[in-house]
Legacy VTK file of the C-alpha trace (Angstrom):
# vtk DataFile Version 3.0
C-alpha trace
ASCII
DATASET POLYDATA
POINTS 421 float
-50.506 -21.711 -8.895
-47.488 -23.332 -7.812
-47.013 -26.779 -7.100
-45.760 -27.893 -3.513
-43.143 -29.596 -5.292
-41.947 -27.023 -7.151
-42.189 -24.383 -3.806
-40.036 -27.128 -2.432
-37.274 -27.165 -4.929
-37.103 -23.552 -5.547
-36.600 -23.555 -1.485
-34.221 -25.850 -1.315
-32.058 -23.937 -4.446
-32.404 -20.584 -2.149
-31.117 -22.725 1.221
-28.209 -24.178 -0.811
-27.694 -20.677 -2.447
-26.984 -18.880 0.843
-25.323 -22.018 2.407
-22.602 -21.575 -0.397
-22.336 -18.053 -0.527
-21.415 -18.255 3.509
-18.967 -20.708 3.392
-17.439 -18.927 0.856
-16.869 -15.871 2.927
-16.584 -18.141 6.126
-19.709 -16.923 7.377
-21.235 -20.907 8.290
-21.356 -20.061 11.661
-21.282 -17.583 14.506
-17.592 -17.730 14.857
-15.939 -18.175 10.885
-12.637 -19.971 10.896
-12.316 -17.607 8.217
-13.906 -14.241 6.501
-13.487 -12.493 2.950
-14.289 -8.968 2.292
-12.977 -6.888 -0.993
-11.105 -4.181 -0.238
-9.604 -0.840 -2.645
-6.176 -0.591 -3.685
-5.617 2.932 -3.006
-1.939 4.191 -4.165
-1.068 0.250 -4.035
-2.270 0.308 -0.408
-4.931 -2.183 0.386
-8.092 -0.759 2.501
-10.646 -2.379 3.901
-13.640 -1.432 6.539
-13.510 -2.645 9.930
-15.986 -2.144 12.288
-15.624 -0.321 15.761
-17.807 -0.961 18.608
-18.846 2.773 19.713
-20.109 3.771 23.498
-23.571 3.695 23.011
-23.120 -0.396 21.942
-23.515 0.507 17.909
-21.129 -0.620 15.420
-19.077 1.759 12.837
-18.148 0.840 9.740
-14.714 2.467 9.108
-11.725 2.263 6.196
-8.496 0.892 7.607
-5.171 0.249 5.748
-3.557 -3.698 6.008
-0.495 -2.516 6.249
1.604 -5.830 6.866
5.128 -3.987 7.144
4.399 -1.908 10.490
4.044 -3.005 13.993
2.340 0.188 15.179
-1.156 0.323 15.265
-2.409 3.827 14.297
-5.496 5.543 14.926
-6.631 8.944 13.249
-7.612 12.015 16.239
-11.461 11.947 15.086
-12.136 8.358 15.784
-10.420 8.153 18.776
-12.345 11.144 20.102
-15.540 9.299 18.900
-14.376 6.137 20.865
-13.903 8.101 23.660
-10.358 7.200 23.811
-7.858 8.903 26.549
-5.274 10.899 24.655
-2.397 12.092 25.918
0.128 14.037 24.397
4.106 15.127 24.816
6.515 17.316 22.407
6.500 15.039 19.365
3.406 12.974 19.380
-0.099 11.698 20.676
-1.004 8.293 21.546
-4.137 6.459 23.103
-5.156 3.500 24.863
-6.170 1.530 21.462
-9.781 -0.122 21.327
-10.520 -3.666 22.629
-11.191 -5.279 19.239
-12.453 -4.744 15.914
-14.295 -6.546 13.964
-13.974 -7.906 9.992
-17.291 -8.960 8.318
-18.302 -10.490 12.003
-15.471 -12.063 12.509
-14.222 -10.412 16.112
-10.205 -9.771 16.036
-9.152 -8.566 19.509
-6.699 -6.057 20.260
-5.241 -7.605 23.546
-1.981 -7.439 22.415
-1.477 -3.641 21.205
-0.043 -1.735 24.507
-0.912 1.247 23.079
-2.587 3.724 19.765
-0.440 6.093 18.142
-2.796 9.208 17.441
-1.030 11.434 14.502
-2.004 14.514 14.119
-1.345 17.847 16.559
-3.660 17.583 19.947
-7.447 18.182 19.297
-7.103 18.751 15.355
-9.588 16.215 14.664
-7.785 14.487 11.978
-9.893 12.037 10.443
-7.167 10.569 8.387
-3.846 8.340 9.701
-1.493 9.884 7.223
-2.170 12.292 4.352
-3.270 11.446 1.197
-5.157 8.186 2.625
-8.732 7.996 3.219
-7.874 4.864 6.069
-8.571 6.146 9.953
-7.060 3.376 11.489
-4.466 0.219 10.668
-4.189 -3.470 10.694
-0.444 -3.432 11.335
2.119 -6.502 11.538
1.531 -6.888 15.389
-2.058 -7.992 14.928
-1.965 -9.746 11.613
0.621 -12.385 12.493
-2.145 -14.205 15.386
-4.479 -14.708 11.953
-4.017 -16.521 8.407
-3.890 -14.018 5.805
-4.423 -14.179 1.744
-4.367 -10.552 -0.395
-5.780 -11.265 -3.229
-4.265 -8.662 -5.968
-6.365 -9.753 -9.069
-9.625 -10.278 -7.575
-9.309 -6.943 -5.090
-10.187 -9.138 -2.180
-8.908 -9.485 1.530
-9.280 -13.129 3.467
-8.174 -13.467 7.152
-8.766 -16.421 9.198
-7.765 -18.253 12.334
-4.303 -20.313 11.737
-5.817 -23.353 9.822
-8.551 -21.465 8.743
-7.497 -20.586 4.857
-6.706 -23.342 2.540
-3.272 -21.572 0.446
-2.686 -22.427 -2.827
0.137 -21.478 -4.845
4.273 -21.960 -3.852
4.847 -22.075 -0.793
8.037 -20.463 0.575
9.801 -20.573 4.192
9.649 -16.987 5.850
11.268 -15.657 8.950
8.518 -13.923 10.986
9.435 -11.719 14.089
7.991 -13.261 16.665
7.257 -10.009 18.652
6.245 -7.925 16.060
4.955 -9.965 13.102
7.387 -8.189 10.357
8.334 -11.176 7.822
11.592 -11.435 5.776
11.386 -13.561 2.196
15.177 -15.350 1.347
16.002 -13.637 -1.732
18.504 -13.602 -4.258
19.876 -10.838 -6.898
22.752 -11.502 -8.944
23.343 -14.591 -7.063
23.750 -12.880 -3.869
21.581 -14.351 -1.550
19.434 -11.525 0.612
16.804 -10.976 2.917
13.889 -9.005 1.842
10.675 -8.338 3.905
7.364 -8.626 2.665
5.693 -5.461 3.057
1.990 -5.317 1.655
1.538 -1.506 3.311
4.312 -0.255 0.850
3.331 0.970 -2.382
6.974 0.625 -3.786
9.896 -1.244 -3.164
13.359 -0.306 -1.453
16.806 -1.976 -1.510
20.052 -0.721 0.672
22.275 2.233 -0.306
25.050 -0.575 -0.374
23.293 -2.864 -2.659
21.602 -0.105 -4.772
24.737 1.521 -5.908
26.268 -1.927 -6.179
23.600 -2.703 -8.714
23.779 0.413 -10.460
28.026 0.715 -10.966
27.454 -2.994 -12.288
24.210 -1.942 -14.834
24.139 0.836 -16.205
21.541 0.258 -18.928
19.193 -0.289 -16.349
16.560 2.199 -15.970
16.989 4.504 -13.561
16.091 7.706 -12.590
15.659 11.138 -9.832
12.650 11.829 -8.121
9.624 9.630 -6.523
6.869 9.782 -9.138
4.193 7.752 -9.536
3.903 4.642 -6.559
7.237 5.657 -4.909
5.699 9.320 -4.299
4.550 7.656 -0.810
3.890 10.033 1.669
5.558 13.171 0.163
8.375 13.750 2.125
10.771 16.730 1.579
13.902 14.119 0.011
11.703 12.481 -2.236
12.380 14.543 -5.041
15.758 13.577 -4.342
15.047 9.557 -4.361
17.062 7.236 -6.633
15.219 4.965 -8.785
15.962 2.055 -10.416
14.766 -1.043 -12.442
16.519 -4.150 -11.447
16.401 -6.626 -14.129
15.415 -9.752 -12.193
14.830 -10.893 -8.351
14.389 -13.778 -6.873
11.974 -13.753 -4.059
11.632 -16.818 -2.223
10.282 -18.954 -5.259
9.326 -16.328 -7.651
11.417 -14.702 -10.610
10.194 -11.118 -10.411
11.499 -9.267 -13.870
12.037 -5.307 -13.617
11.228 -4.656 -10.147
11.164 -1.240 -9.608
13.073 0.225 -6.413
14.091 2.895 -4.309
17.655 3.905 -2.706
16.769 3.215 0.788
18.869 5.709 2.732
21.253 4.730 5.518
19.543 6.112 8.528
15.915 4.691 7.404
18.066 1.380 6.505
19.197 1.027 9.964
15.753 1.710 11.656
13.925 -0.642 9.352
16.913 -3.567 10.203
16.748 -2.589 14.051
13.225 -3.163 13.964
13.451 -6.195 11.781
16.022 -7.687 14.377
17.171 -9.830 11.165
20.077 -8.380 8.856
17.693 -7.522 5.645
18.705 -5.640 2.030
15.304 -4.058 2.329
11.818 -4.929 1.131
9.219 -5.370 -1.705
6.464 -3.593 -1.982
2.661 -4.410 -3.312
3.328 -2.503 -6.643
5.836 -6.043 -7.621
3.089 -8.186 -6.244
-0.144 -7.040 -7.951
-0.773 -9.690 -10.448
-0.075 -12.378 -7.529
-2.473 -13.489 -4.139
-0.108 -13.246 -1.222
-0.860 -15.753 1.867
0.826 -15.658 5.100
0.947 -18.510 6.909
2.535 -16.844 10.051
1.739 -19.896 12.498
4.077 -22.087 10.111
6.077 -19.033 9.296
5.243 -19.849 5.587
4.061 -17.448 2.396
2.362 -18.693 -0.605
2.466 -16.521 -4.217
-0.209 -17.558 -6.594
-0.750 -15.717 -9.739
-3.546 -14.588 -10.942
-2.989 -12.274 -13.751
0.004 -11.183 -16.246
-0.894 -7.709 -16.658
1.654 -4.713 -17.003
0.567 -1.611 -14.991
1.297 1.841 -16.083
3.279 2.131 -13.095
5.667 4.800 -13.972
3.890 6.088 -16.859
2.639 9.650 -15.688
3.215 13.159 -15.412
6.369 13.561 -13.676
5.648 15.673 -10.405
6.651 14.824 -7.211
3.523 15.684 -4.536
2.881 16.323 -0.800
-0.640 15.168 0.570
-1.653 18.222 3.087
-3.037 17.653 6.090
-5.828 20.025 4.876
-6.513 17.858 1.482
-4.444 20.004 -0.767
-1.318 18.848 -2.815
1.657 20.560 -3.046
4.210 20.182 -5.900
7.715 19.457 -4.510
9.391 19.096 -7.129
9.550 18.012 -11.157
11.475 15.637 -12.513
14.383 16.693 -14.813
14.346 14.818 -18.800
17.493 15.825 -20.518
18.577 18.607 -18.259
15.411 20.100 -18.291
12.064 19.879 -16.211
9.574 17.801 -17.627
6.530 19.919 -16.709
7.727 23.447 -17.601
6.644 26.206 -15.991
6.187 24.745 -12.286
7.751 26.011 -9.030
8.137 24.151 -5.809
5.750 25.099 -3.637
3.007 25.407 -6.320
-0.559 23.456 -5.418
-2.177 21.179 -8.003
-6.011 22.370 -7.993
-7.154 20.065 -11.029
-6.191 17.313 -13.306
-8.022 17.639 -16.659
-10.842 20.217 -15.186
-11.164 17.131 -11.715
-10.844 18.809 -8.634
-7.909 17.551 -6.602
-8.354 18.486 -3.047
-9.636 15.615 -0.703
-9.075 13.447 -3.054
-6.084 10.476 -2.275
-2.654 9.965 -3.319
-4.118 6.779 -5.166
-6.651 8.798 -6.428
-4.388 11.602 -8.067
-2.194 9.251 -9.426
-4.519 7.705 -11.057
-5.316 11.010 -12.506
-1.718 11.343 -13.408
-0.992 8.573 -15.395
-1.863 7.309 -18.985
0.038 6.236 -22.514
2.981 7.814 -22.922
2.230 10.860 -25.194
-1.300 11.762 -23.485
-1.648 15.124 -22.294
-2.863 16.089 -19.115
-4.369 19.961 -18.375
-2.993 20.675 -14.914
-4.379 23.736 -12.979
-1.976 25.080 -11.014
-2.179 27.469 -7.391
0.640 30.010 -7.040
0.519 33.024 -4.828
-3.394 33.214 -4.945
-3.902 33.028 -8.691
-4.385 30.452 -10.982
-3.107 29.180 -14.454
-2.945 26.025 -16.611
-0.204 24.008 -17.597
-0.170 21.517 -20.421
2.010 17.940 -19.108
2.524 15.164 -21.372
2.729 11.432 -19.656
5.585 10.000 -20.204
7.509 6.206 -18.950
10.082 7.338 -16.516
11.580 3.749 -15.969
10.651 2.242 -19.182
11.695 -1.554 -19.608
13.957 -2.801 -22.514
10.496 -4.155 -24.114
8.943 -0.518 -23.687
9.647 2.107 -26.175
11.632 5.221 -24.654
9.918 8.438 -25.809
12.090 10.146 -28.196
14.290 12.735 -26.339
13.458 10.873 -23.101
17.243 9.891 -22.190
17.610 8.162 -18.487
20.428 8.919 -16.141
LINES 1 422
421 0 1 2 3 4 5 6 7 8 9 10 11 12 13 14 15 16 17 18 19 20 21 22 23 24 25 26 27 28 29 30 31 32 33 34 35 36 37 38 39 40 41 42 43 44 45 46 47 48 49 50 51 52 53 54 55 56 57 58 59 60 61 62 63 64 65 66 67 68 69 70 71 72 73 74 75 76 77 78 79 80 81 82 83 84 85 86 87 88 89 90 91 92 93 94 95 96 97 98 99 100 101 102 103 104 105 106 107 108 109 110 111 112 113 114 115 116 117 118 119 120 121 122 123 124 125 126 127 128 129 130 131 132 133 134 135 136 137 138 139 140 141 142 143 144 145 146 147 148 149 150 151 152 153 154 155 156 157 158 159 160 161 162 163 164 165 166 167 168 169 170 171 172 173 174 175 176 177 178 179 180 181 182 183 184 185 186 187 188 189 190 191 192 193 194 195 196 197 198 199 200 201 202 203 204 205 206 207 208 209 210 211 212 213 214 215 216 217 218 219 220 221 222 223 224 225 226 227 228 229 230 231 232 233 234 235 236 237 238 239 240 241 242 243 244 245 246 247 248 249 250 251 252 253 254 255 256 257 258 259 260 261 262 263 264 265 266 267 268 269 270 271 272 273 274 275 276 277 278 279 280 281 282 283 284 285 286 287 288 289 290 291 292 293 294 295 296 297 298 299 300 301 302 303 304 305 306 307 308 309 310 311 312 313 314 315 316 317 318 319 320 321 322 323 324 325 326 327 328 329 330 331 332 333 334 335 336 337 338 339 340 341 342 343 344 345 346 347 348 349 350 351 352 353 354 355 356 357 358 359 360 361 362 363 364 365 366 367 368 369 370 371 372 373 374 375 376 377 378 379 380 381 382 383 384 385 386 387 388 389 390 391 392 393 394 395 396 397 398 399 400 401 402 403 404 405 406 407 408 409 410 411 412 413 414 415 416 417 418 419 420
């Protein structure tokens, strides 16, 4: 039998055991200063779930994308329909009155200050995504992250957001410009001694720099790795240009205090350049992206308009290392091949026609999965093939892909016959 001392002190181990593991996740209280949850990088996006008050006075536990770039706050079709949300429709898109607050782990964030829910999706479909090829049904955007403390943790795959004061940084600290009405933050930058703004955009899975300063860059460089098309993290969203996208490598940024080496970028085109400045109000070069950020934890200190970068790994992800197709997500779940990108004059996946839909990577089933999730499929050691099963006019075939490094870095070998341009 055990003794009452012992009962005591294996009580008194439990107490301090759950004390610790609630301050840790800033659950000491009914209202935390601060909360941590972990969260899935998903195509470089960070998800986490939220929970929605319903009707009936339940709670639902649902994925949603911290996408610190965008001021809008989205809101798929099905869960506004399961809110009983008002939508209304014109021409060109839905919108909805948006919910009164969410909460994170407990931890109540109101939505006082979002006028109003954009619904994608066509009237009554009963979308239950945001945007294709994400599994997230609603957003955390700029407008409501920039009332809280924020740290993204990269290495450890976990998401902390507190009231200002509530997260002790560490790391460098660096002065930000935060838009005061929107939440969108700009880093001080500097390449090739130019000095630049950048924003910090932790809903982008890839980074983009100006038309100006892209071909500036490129004209000055031309050993840096570059290519056409938007495989791998810069296929984003799928959108009819992107197998058109310029890629490049820059050899070394300066982002507030970091040195970032081989930062991979997109041409950011003139007419997205100007939105993206307008809605900055800030003249800006264009931004970085999570995929130069993943071995760091990024905290925004938007009270004291301040960022901290603390690293917390050195790994090198297989970024560009995959099979070069350039997809579309389908509203439906399916994936269609828009285009292939060209090695040497000639298509790296032979045999493939725009239009075509990947059915399987490697005998895996591809519809409903993510873009996250397919790349993932996609990618490997340069060499590795992949057994793609391919849709075209109702019947089906295979195609044999090999991966290879489509912006390969000085230190990386270049697969033989592999020439850039």
């Amino acid at each position: 039998m055990r003794s009452f001392a012992a009962s005591c002190a294996i009580a008194l181990a439990l107490i301090t055991v759950v004390f610790a593991q609630g301050a840790s996740r800033g659950r000491s209280g009914p209202s935390p200063t601060f909360v941590t949850v972990p969260f899935t990088l998903d195509h470089d996006r960070v998800v986490i779930e939220v929970g929605l008050p319903l009707p009936d006075g339940s709670m639902k536990l649902e994925p949603a994308w911290v996408d610190s770039g965008n001021p809008e706050f989205d809101i798929s079709q099905r869960l506004s329909q399961l809110l009983r949300l008002k939508i209304t429709c014109d021409a060109k898109a839905c919108s909805a009155p948006p919910p009164q607050r969410i909460t994170i782990a407990g931890m109540s964030i109101p939505l006082d200050g979002i006028k109003e829910a954009e619904v994608p999706g066509t009237p009554n479909s009963g979308s239950s995504i945001i945007a294709p090829g994400m599994s997230a049904e609603i957003n955390l955007p700029s407008a409501v992250l920039r009332h809280y403390d924020v740290l993204v943790d990269f290495p450890g795959r976990e998401f902390t957001i507190g009231l200002p004061g509530g997260i002790k940084f560490k790391g460098i600290r660096s002065k930000i410009q935060v838009n005061g009405e929107n939440g969108l933050v700009q880093v001080p930058s500097q390449i090739e001694n130019k000095k630049y703004n950048l924003a910090l955009d932790l809903g982008a899975s890839i980074s983009f720099l100006s038309e100006e300063v892209f071909n500036q860059l490129a004209a000055a460089h031309p050993a840096w790795p570059r290519m056409t098309g938007a495989v791998g993290p810069a296929n984003m969203w799928g959108l009819d240009e992107e197998p058109k996208w310029k890629l490049m490598r820059i050899e070394r940024v300066q982002y507030g205090p970091l040195y970032l080496t081989g930062v991979a970028v997109v041409d950011f085109p003139k007419d997205r350049m100007s939105f993206f400045e307008k809605r900055a109000g800030i003249a800006t070069a264009g931004l970085l992206g999570s995929e130069a950020l993943l071995n760091y934890r990024v905290g925004l200190d938007y009270a004291h308009s301040a960022a901290y970068f603390d690293i917390g790994s050195t790994f090198k992800f297989p970024d560009f290392e995959v099979i070069g197709l350039i997809l579309r997500p389908e509203d439906e779940g399916r994936f269609t091949v828009l285009g292939v990108v060209d090695v040497d004059g000639k298509p790296s996946v032979p045999g493939l026609q725009p239009g075509d839909q990947l059915v399987a990577i490697d005998a895996t089933p591809v519809p409903g999965s993510t873009m996250g999730q397919v790349w993932s499929l996609l990618q490997g050691q340069p060499g590795q093939e992949r057994k793609l099963t391919i849709e075209r006019g109702g019947q089906r075939f295979i195609v044999a892909a090999k991966v290879q490094d489509f912006l390969a870095t000085p230190e990386t070998e270049i697969p033989a016959g592999a020439k850039r341009k």
